[in-house]
N, C-alpha and C positions, 0 to 999 in steps of 0.2 A: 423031321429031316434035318441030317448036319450042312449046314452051309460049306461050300469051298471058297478055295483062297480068293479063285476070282470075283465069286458072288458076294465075299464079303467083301472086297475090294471096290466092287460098284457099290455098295452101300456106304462106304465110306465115302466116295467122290461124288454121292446123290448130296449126302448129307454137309458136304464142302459145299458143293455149291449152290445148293437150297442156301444156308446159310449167310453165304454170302451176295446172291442175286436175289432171294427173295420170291423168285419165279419158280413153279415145278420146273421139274428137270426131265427132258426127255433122253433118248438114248442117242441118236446125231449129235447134242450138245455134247455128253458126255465123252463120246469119240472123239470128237474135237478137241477136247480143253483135256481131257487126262490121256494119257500113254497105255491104254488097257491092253492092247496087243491083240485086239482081237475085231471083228466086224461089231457094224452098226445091229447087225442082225441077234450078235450070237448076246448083245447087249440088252438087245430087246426079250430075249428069254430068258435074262439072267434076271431081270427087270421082273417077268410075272413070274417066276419063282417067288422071289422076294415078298412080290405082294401076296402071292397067294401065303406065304409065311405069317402078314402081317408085319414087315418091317416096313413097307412104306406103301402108301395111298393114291389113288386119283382125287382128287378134287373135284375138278367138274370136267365133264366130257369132252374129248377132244385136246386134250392134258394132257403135262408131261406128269411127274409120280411125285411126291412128296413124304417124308419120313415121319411114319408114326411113332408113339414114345416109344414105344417097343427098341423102333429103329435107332433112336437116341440112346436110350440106354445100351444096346448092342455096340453103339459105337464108344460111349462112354467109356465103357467095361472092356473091349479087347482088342480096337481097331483106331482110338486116339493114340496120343502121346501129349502127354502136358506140353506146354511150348516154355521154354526158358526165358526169363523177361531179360531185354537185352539190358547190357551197363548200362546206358543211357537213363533208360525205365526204373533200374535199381537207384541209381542216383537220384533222379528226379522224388521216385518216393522217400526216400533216405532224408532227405534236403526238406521237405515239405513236412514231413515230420518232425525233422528236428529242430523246427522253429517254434513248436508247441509252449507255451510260459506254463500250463498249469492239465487238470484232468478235462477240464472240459472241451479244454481247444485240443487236446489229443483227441478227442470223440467227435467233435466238430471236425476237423481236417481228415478223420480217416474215412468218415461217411462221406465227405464231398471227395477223396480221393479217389473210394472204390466208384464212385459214381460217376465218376470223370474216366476215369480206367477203363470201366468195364460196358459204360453205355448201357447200364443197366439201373434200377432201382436198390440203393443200398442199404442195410439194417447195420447199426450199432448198437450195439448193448453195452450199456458203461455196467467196470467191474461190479458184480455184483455184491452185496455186501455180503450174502448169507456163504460166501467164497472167501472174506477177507479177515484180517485178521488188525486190530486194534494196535497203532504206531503209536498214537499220540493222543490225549484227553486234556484238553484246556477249558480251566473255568476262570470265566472273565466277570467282573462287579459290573452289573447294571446299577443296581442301587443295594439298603443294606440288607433290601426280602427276597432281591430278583438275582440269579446269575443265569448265564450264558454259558450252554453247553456245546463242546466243539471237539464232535470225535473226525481224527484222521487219521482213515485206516492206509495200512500198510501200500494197497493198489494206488493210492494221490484221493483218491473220496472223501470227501467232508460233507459230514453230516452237523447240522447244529439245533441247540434245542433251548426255548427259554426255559429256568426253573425257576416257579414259586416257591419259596420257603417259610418255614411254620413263623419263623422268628426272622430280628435282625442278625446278621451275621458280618463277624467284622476281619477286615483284609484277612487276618492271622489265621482265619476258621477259611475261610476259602481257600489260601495256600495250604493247608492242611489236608483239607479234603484232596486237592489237587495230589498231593502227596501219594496219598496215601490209594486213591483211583489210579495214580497210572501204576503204581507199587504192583497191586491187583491183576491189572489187566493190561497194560503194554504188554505185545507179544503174543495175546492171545486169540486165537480164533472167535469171532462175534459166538457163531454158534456152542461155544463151550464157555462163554460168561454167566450165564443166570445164574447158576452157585455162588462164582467167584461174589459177583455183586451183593447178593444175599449177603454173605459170608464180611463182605464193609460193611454191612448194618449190623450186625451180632458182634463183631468185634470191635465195636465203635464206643467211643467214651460215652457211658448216660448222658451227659449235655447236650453232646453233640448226635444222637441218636434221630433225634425226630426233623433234623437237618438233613443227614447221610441218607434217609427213607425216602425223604422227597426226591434228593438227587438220583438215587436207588433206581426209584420207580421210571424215572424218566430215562434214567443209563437204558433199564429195559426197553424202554418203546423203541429208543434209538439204537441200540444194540441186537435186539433179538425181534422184535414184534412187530419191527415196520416191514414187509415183505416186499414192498411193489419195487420194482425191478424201472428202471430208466431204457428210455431206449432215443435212437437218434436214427430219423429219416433224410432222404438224401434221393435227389432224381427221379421223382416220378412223371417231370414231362416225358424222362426216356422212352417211356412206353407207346407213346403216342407217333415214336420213330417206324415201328415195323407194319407190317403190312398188310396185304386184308385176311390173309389166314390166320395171322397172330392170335390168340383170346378169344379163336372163335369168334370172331367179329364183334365182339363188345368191351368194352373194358371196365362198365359200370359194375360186374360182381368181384374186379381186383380190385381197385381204386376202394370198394367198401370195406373187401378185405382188409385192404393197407391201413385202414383208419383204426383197428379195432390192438392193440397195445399186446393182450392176449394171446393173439393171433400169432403177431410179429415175433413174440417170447417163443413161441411152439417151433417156430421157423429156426431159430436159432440157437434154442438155448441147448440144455443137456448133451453136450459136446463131447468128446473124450477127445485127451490129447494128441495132437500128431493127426487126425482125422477129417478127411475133409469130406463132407456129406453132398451126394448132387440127388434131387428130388425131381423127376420126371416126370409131369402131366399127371395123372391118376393116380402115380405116388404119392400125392401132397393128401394128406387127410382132411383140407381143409377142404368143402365144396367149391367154396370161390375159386381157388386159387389150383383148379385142376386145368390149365390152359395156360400154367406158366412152368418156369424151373426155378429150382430154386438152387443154389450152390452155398453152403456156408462151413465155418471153422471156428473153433474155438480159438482165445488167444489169454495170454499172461505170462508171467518172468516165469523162464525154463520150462520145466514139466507143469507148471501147476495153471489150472486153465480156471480163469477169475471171468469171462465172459462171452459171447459169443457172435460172429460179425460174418457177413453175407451178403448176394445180393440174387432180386429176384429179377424174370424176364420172360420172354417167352419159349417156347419149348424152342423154337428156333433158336438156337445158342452156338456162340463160338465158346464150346465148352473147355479144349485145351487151353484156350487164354484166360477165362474164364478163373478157372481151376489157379490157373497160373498164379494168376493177377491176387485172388481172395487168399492162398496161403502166404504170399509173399509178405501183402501188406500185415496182416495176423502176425509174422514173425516181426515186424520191425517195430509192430505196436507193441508187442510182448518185450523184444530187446529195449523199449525206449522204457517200459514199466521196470524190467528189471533195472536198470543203469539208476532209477529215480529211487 
């Protein structure tokens, strides 16, 4: 059965104001607070429509109704409107941002913004590498066996790595090698280096060959073979704000959830540009995590999306701000990557 306007229209103003009182909602309420134009009565059969549809629930007897995911997604999809974050909001993120000195306190300040924002639980995923592409390779003298590997990729990332070397090597052999690595590889994609590197050790002077192989082998681990992925949490007492419908009344299988690094990556990662993902109750593939929402978007300079940031909650969600809040800050993390 197709819903009409009015019937979707009391699902929209169930799911307002569940939302924001927290209480089922019954149909006197509804009459009251929204302009529906119609009786208390004609409210109450638009109401077991509904339910009988499955867009929204009793609780416990003698209750007003509550929105199943069903109902969230329904409203998601054809009966919100994102909300504009006012100047204010745009300043205040803009300003907080751009106080950032370095990559880490970008990822630190965005997880505590969306958190503070959204009054929800926030993921940040710092750029990935296997996204990023090689700015800068500096090798620094520890001693005359040891140096110091220090790639910074194009996103602000730094990676560093000590290298043992077969022999002593003197200043002139380190600036050399430096030479001739960033000759190589500035500019290029992590994931399209394995050859390039190879390719320094074949074209490498015999003296200097069993020097280049060591650094070689370690260019790889830090370029291509270290896989794990960063991430940054942000608000998890939020959760403990809503109320006894929230999680199904437990929050010990999200909280387990939250711990697991994995998890968190599935939540956010594999993003396409411009896309903002909202995950509703039994959408989430994760067991835990079927009693929250989850909202998230990829972010990096222009089109090119180097990581992925979100936050999660309960199905009860102010999803227009929600929505709002998660692309905005994404664009101004993205605009701050690109400007650097």
């Amino acid at each position: 059965m197709s819903l009409d306007d009015r019937k979707l229209e009391v699902l929209r103003a169930i799911v307002e104001d569940y939302v924001e009182t927290q209480e089922p909602v019954g149909s006197k309420a509804l009459v009251e607070r929204h302009q529906l134009g119609v009786s208390s009565a004609t409210v109450r059969n638009d109401m077991a429509v509904l339910e009988e549809e499955g867009y929204i629930r009793q609780p416990h007897t003698s209750a007003g109704r509550v929105p199943t995911d069903a109902g969230y997604r329904l409203f998601v999809d054809r009966l919100s409107k994102v909300k504009a974050l006012s100047p204010a909001e745009r300043r205040a993120i803009e300003r907080f941002l751009l106080g950032a000195v370095d990559l880490d306190d970008v990822v630190h300040r965005t997880v505590r913004l969306l958190a503070q924002l959204t009054r929800q639980v926030a993921v940040v995923q710092y750029p990935s590498l296997a996204r990023s592409s090689v700015r800068h390779l500096e090798l620094v003298p520890i001693s005359t066996t040891r140096i110091m590997l220090v790639m910074i990729a194009d996103t602000g990332r730094v990676e560093q790595r000590l290298v043992e070397l077969p022999g002593p090597a003197s200043n002139d052999d380190v600036m050399e090698l430096r030479r001739k690595t960033n000759e190589k590889l500035a500019g290029q994609r992590l994931v399209d280096t394995p050859p390039l590197v190879q390719a320094l050790v074949d074209e490498c002077a015999p003296d200097r060959r069993g020097t280049m192989a060591c650094l070689a082998s370690v260019l790889l681990e830090t370029l291509v073979e270290r896989s794990e992925e960063r991430l940054m949490l942000a608000g998890t007492a939020n959760l403990t704000r809503g109320g006894v419908l929230d999680f199904q009344g437990t929050l010990r299988p999200v909280l387990e959830a939250l711990e697991e690094e994995v998890i968190l990556l599935k939540l956010i990662g594999d993003l396409e540009p411009s896309k903002t993902r909202v995950r509703i109750g039994d959408e989430n593939e994760i067991d835990n995590l079927r009693s929250t929402s989850v909202v998230s978007t990829g972010y990096g300079p222009g089109a090119t999306i180097v990581g992925g940031l979100g936050v999660l909650g309960p199905t009860r969600m102010d999803y227009p701000g929600t929505i709002a809040t998660v692309r905005a800050v994404a664009r101004y993390v993205g605009d701050l990557l690109a400007q650097n």
